[in-house]
PDB file of N, CA, C and O in Angstrom:
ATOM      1  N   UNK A   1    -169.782 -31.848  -0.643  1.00  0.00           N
ATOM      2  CA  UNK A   1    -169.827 -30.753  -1.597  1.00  0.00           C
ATOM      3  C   UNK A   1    -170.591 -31.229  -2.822  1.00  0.00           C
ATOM      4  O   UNK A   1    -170.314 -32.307  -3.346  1.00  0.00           O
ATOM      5  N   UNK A   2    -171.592 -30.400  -3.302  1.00  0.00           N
ATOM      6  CA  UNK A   2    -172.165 -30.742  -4.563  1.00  0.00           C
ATOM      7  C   UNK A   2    -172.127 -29.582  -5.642  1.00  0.00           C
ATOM      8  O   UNK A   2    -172.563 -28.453  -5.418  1.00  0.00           O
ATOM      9  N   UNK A   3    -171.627 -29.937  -6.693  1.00  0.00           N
ATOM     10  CA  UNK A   3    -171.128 -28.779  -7.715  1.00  0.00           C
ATOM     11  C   UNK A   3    -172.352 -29.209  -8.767  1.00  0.00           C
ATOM     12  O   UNK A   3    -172.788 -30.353  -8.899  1.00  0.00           O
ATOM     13  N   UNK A   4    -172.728 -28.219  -9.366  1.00  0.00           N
ATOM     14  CA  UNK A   4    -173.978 -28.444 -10.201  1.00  0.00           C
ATOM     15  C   UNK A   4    -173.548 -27.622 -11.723  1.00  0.00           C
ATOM     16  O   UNK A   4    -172.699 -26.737 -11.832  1.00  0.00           O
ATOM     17  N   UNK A   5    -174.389 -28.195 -12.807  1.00  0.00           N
ATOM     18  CA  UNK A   5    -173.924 -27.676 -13.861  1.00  0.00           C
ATOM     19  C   UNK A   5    -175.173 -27.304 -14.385  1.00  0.00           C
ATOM     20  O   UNK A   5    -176.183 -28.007 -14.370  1.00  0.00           O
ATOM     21  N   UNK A   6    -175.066 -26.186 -14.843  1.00  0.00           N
ATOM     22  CA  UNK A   6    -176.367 -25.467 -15.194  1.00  0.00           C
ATOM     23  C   UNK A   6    -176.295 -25.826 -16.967  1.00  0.00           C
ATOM     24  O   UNK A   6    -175.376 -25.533 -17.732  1.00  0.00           O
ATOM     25  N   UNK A   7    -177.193 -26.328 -17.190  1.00  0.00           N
ATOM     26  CA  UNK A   7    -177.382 -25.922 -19.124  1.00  0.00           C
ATOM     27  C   UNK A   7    -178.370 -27.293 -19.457  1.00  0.00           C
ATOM     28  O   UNK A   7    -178.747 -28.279 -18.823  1.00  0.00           O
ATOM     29  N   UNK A   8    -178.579 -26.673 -21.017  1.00  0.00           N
ATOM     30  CA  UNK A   8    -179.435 -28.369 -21.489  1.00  0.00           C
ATOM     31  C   UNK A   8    -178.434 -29.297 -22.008  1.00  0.00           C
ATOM     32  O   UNK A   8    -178.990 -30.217 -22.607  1.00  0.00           O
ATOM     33  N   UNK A   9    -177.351 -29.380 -22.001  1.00  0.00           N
ATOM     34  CA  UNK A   9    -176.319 -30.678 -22.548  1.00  0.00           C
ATOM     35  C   UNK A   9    -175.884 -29.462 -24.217  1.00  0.00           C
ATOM     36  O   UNK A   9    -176.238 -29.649 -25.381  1.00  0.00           O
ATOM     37  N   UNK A  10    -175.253 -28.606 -23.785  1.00  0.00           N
ATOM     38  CA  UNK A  10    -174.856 -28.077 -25.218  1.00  0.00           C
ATOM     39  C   UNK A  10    -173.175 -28.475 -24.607  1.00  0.00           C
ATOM     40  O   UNK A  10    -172.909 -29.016 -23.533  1.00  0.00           O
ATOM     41  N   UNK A  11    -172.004 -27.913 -25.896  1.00  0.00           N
ATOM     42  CA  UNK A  11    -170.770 -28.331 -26.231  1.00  0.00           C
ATOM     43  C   UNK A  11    -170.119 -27.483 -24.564  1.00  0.00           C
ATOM     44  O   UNK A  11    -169.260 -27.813 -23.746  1.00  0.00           O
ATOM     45  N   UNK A  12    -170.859 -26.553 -24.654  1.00  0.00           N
ATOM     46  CA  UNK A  12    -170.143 -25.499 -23.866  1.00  0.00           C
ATOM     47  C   UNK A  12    -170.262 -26.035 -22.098  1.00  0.00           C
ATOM     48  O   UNK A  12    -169.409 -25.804 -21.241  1.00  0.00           O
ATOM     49  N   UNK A  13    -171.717 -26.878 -21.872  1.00  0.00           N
ATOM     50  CA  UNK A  13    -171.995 -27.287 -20.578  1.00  0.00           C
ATOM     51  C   UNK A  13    -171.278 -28.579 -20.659  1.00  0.00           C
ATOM     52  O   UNK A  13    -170.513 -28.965 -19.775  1.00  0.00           O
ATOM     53  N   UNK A  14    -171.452 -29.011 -21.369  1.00  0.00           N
ATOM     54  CA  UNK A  14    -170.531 -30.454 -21.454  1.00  0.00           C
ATOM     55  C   UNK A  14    -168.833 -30.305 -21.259  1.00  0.00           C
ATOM     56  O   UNK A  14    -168.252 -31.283 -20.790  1.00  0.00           O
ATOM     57  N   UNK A  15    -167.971 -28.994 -21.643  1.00  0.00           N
ATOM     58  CA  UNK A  15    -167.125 -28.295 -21.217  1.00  0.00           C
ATOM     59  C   UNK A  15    -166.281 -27.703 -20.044  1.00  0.00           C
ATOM     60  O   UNK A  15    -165.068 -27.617 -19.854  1.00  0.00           O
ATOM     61  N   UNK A  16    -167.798 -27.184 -19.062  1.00  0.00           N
ATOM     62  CA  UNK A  16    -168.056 -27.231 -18.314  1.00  0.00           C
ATOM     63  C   UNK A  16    -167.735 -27.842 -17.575  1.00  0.00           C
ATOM     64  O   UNK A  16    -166.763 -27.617 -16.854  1.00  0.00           O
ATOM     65  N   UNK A  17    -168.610 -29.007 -17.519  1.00  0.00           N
ATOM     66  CA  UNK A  17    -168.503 -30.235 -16.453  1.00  0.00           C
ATOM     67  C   UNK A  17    -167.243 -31.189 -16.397  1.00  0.00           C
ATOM     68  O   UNK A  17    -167.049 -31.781 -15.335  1.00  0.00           O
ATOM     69  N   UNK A  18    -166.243 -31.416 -17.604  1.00  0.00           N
ATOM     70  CA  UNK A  18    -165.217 -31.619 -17.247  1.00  0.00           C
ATOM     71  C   UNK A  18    -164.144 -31.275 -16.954  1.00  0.00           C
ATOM     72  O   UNK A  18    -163.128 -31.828 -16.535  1.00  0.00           O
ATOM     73  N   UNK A  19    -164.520 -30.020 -17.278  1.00  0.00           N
ATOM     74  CA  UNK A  19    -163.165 -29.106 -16.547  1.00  0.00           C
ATOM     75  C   UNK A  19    -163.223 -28.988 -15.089  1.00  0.00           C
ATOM     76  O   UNK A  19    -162.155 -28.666 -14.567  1.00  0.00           O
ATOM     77  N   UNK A  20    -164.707 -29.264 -13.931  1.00  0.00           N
ATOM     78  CA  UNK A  20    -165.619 -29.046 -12.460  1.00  0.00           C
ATOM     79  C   UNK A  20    -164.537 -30.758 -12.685  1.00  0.00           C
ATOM     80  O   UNK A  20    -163.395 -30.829 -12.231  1.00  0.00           O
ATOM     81  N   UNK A  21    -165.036 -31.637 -13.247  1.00  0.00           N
ATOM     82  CA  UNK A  21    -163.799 -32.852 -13.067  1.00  0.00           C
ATOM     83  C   UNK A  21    -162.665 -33.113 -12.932  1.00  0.00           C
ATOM     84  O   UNK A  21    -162.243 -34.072 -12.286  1.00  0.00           O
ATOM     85  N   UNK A  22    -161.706 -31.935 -13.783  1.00  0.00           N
ATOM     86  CA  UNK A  22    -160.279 -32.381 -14.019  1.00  0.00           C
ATOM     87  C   UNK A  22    -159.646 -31.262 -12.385  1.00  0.00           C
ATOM     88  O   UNK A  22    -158.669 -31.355 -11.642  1.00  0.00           O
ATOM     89  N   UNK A  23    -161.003 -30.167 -12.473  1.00  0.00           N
ATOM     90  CA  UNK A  23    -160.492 -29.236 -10.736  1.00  0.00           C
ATOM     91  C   UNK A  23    -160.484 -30.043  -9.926  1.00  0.00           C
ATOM     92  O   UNK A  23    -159.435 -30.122  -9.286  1.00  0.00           O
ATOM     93  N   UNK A  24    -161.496 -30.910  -9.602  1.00  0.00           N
ATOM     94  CA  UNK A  24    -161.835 -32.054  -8.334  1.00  0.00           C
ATOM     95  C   UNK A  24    -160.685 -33.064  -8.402  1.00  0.00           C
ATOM     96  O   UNK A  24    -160.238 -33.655  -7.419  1.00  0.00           O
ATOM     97  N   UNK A  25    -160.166 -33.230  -9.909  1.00  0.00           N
ATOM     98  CA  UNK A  25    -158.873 -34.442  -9.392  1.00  0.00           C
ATOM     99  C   UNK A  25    -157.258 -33.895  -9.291  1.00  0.00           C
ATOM    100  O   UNK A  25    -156.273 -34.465  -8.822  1.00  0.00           O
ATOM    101  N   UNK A  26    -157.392 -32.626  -9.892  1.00  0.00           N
ATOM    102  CA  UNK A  26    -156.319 -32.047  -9.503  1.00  0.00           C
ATOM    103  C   UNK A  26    -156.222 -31.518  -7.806  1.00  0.00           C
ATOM    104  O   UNK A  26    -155.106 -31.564  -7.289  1.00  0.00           O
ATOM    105  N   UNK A  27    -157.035 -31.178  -7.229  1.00  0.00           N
ATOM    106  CA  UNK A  27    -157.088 -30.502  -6.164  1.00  0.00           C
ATOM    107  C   UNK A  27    -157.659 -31.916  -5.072  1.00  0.00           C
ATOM    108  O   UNK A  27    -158.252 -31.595  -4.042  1.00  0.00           O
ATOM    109  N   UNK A  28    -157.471 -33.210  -5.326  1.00  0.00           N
ATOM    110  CA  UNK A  28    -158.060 -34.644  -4.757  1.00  0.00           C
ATOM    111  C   UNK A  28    -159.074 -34.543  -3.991  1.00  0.00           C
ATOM    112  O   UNK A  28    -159.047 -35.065  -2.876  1.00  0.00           O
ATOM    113  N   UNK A  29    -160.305 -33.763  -4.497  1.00  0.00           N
ATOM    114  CA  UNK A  29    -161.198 -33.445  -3.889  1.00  0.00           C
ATOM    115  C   UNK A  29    -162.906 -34.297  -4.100  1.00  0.00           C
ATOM    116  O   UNK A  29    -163.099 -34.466  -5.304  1.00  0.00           O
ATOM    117  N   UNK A  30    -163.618 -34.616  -3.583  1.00  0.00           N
ATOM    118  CA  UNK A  30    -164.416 -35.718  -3.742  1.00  0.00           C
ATOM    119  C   UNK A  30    -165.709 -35.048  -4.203  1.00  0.00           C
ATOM    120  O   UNK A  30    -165.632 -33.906  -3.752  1.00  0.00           O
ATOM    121  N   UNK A  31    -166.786 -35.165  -4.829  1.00  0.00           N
ATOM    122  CA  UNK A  31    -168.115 -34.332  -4.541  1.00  0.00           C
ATOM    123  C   UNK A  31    -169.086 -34.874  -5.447  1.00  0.00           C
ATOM    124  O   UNK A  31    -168.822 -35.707  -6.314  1.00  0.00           O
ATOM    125  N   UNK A  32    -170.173 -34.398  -5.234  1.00  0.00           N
ATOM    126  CA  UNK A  32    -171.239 -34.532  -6.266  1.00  0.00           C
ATOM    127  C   UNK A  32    -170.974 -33.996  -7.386  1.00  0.00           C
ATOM    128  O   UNK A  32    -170.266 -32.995  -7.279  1.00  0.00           O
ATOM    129  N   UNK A  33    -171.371 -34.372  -8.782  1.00  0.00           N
ATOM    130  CA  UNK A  33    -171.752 -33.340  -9.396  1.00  0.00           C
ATOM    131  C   UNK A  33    -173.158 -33.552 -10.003  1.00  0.00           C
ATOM    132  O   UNK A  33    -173.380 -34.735 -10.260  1.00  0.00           O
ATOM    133  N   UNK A  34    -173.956 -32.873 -10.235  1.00  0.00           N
ATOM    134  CA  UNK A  34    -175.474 -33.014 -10.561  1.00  0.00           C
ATOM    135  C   UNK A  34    -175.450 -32.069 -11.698  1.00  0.00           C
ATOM    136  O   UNK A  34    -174.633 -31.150 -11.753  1.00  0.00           O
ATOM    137  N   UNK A  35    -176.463 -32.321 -12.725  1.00  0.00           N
ATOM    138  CA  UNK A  35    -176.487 -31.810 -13.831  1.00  0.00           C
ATOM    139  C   UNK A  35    -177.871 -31.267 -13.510  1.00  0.00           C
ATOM    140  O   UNK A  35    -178.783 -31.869 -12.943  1.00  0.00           O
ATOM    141  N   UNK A  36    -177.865 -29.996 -13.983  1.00  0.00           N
ATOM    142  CA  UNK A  36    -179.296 -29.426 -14.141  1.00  0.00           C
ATOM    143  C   UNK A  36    -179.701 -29.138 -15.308  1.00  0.00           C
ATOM    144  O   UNK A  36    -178.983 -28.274 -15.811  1.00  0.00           O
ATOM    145  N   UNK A  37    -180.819 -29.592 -16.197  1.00  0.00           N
ATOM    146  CA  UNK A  37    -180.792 -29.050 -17.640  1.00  0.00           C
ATOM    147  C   UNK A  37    -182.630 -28.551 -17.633  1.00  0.00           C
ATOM    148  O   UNK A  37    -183.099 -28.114 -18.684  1.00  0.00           O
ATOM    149  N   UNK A  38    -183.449 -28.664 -16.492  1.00  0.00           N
ATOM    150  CA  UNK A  38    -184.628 -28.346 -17.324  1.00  0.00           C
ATOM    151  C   UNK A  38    -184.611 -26.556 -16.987  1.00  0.00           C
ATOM    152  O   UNK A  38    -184.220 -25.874 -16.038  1.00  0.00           O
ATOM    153  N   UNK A  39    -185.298 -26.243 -18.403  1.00  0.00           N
ATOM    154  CA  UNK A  39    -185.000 -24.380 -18.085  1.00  0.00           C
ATOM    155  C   UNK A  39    -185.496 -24.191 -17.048  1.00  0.00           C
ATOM    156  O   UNK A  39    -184.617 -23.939 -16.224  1.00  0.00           O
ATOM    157  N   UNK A  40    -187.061 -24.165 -16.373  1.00  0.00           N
ATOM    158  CA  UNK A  40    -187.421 -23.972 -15.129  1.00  0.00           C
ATOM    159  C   UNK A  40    -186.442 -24.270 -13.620  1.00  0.00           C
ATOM    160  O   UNK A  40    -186.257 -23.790 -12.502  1.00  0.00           O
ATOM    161  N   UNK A  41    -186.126 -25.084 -14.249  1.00  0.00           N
ATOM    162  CA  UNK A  41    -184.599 -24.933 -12.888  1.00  0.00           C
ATOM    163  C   UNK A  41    -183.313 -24.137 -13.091  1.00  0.00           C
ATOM    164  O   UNK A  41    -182.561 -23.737 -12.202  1.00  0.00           O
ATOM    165  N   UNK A  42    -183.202 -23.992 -14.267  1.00  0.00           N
ATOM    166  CA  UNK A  42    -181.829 -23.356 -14.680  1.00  0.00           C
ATOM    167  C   UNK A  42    -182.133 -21.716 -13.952  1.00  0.00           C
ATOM    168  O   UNK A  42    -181.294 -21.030 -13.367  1.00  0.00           O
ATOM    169  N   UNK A  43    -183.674 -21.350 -14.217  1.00  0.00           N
ATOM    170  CA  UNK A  43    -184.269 -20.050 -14.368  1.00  0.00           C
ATOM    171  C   UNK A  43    -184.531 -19.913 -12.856  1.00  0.00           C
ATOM    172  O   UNK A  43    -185.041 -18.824 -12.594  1.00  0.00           O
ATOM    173  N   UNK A  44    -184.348 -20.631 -11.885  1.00  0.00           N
ATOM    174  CA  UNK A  44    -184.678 -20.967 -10.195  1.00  0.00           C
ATOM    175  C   UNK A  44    -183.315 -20.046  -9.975  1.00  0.00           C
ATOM    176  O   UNK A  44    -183.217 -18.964  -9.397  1.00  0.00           O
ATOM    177  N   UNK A  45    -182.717 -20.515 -10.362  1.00  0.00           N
ATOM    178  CA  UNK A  45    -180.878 -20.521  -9.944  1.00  0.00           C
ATOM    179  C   UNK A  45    -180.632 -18.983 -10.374  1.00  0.00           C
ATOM    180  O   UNK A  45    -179.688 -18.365  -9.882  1.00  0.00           O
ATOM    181  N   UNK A  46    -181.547 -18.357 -11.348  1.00  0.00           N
ATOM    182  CA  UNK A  46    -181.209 -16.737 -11.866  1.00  0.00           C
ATOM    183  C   UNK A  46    -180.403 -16.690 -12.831  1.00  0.00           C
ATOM    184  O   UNK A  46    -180.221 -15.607 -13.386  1.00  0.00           O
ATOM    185  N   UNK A  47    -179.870 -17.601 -13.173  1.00  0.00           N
ATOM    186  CA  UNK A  47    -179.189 -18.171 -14.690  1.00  0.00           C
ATOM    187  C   UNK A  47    -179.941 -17.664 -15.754  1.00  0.00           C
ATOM    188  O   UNK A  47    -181.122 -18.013 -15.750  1.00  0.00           O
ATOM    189  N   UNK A  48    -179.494 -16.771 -16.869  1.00  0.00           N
ATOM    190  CA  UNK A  48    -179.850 -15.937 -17.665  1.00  0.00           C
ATOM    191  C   UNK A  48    -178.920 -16.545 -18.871  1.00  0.00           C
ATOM    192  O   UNK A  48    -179.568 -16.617 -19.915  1.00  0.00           O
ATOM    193  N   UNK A  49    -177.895 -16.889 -18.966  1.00  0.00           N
ATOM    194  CA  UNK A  49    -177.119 -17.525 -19.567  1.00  0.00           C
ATOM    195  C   UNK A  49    -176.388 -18.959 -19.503  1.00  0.00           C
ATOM    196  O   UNK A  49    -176.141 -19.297 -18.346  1.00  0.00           O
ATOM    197  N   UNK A  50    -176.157 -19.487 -20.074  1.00  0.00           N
ATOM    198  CA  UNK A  50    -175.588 -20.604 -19.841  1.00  0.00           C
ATOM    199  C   UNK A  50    -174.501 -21.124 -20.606  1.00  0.00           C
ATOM    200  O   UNK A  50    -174.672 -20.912 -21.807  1.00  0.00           O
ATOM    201  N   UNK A  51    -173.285 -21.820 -20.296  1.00  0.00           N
ATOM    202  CA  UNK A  51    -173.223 -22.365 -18.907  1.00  0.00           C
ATOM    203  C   UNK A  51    -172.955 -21.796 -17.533  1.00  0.00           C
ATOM    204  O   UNK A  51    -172.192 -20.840 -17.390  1.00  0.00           O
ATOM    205  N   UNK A  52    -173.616 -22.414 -16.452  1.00  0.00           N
ATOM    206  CA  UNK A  52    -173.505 -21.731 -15.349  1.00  0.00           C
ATOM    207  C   UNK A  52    -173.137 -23.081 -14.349  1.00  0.00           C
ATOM    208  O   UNK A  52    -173.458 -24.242 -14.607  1.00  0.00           O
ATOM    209  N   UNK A  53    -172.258 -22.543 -12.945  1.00  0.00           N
ATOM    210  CA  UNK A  53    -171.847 -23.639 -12.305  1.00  0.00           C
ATOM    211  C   UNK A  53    -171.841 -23.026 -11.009  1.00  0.00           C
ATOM    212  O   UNK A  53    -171.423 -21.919 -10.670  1.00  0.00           O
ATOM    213  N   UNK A  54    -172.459 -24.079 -10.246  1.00  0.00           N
ATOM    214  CA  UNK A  54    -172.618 -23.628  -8.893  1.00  0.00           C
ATOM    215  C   UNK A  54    -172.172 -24.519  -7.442  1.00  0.00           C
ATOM    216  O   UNK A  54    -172.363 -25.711  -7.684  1.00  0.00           O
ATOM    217  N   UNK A  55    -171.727 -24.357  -6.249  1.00  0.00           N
ATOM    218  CA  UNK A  55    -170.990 -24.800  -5.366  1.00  0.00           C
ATOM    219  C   UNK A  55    -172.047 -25.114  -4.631  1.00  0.00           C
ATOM    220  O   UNK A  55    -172.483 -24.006  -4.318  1.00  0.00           O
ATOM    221  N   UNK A  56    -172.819 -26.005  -4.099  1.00  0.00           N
ATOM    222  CA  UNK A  56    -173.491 -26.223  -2.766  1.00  0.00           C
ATOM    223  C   UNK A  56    -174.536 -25.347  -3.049  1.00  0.00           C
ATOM    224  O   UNK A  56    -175.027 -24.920  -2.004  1.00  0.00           O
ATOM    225  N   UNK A  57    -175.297 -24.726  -4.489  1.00  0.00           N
ATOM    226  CA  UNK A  57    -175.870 -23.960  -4.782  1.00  0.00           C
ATOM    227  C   UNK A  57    -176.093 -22.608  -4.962  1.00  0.00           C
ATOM    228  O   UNK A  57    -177.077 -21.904  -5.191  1.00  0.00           O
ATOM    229  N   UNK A  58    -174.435 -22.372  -4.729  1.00  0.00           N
ATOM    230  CA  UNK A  58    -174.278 -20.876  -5.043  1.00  0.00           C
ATOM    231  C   UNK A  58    -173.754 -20.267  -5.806  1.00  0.00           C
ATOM    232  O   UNK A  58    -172.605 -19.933  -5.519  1.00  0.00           O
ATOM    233  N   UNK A  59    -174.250 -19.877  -6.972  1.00  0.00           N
ATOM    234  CA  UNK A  59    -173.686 -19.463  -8.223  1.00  0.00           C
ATOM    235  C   UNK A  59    -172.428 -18.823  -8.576  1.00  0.00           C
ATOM    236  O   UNK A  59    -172.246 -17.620  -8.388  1.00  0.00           O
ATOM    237  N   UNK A  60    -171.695 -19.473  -9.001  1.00  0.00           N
ATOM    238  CA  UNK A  60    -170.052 -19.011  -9.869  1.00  0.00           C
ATOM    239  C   UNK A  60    -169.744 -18.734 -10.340  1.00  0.00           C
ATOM    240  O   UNK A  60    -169.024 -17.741 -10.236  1.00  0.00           O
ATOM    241  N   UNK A  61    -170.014 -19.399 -11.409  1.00  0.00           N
ATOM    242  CA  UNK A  61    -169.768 -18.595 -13.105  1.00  0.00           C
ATOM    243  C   UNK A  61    -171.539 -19.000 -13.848  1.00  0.00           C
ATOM    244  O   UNK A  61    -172.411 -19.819 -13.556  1.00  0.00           O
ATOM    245  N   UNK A  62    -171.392 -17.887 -14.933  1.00  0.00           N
ATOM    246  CA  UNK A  62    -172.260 -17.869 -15.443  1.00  0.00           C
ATOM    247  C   UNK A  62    -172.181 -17.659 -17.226  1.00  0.00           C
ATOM    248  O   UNK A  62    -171.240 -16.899 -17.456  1.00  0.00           O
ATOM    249  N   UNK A  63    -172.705 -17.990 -18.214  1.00  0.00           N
ATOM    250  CA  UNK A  63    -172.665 -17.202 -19.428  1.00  0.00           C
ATOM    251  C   UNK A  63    -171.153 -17.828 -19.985  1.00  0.00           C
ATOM    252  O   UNK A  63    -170.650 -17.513 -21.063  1.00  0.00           O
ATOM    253  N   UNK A  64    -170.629 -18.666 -19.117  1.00  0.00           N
ATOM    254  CA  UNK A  64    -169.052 -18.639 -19.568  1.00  0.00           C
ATOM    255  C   UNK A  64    -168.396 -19.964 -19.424  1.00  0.00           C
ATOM    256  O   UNK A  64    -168.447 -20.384 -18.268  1.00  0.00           O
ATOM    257  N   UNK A  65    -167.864 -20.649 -20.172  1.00  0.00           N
ATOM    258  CA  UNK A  65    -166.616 -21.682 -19.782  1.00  0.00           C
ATOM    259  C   UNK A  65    -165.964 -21.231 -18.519  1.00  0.00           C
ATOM    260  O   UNK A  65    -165.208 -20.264 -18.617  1.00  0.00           O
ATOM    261  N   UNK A  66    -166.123 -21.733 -17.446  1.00  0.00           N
ATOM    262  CA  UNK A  66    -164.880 -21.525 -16.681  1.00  0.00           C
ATOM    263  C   UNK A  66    -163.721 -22.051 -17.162  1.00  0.00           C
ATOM    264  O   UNK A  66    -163.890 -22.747 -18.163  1.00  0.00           O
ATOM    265  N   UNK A  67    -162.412 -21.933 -16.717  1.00  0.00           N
ATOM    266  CA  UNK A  67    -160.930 -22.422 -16.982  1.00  0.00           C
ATOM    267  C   UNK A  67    -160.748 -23.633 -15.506  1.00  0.00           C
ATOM    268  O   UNK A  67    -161.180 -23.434 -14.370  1.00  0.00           O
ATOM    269  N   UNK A  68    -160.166 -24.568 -15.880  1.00  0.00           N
ATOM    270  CA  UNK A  68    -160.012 -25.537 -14.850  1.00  0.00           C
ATOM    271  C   UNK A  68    -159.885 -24.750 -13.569  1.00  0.00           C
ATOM    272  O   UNK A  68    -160.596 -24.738 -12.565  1.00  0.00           O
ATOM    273  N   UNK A  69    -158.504 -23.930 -13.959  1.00  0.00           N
ATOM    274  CA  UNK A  69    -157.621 -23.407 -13.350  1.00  0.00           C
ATOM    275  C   UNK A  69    -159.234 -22.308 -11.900  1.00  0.00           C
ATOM    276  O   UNK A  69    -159.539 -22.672 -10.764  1.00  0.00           O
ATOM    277  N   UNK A  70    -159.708 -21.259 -12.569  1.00  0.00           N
ATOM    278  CA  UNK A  70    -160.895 -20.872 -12.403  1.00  0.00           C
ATOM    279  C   UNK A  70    -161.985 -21.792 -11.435  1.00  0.00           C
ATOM    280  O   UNK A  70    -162.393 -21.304 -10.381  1.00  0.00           O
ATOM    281  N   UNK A  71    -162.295 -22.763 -11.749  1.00  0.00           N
ATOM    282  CA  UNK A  71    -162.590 -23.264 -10.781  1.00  0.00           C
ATOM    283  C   UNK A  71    -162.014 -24.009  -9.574  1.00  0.00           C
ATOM    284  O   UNK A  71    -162.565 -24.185  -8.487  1.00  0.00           O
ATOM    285  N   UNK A  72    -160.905 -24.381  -9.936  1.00  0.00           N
ATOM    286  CA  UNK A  72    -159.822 -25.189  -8.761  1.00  0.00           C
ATOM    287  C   UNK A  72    -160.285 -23.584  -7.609  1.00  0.00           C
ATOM    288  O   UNK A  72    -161.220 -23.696  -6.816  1.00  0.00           O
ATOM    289  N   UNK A  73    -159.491 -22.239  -7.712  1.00  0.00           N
ATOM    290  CA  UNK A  73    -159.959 -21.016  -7.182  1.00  0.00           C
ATOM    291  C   UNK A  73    -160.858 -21.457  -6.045  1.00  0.00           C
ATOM    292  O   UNK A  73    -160.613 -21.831  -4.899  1.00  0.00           O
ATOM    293  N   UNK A  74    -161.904 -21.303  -6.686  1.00  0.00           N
ATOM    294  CA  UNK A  74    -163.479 -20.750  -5.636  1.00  0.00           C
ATOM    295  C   UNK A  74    -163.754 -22.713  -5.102  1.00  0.00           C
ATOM    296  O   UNK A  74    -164.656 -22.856  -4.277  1.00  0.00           O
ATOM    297  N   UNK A  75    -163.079 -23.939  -5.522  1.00  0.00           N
ATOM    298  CA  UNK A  75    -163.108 -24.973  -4.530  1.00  0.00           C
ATOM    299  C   UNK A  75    -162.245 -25.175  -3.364  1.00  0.00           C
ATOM    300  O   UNK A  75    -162.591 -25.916  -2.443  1.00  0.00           O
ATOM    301  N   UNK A  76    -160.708 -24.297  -3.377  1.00  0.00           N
ATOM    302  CA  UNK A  76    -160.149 -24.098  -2.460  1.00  0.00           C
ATOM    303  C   UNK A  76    -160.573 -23.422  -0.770  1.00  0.00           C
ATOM    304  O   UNK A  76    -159.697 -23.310   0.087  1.00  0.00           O
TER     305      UNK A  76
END
């Protein structure tokens, strides 16, 4: 599984990505995570907002903090 984090390194993607962390160790789940920050890729993905987070490349949330809780969800 590779979970990806869409943004350029702002408070909110950085947010983001450890909450995609604290889901993966609550739920003892193993995976990539890859950071995406150049806009031309963010803008590949259809990401209009950011932060955005995606599963194996398929977009989740967008425009928004997910909640740990929120992503544990859609890794189950």
């Amino acid at each position: 599984m590779k979970i990806q984090i869409l943004g350029i390194g702002c408070p909110k993607c950085k947010q983001t990505e450890a909450n995609a962390r604290e889901a993966l160790k609550n739920l003892g789940l193993d995976a990539e995570i890859e950071k995406i920050t150049g806009a031309n890729e963010i803008a590949d993905f259809g990401i209009m907002a950011t932060p955005g987070l995606a599963v194996d490349g398929d977009i989740k949330f967008s425009g928004k903090i997910p909640t740990v809780s929120e992503i544990e969800k859609v890794l189950k």
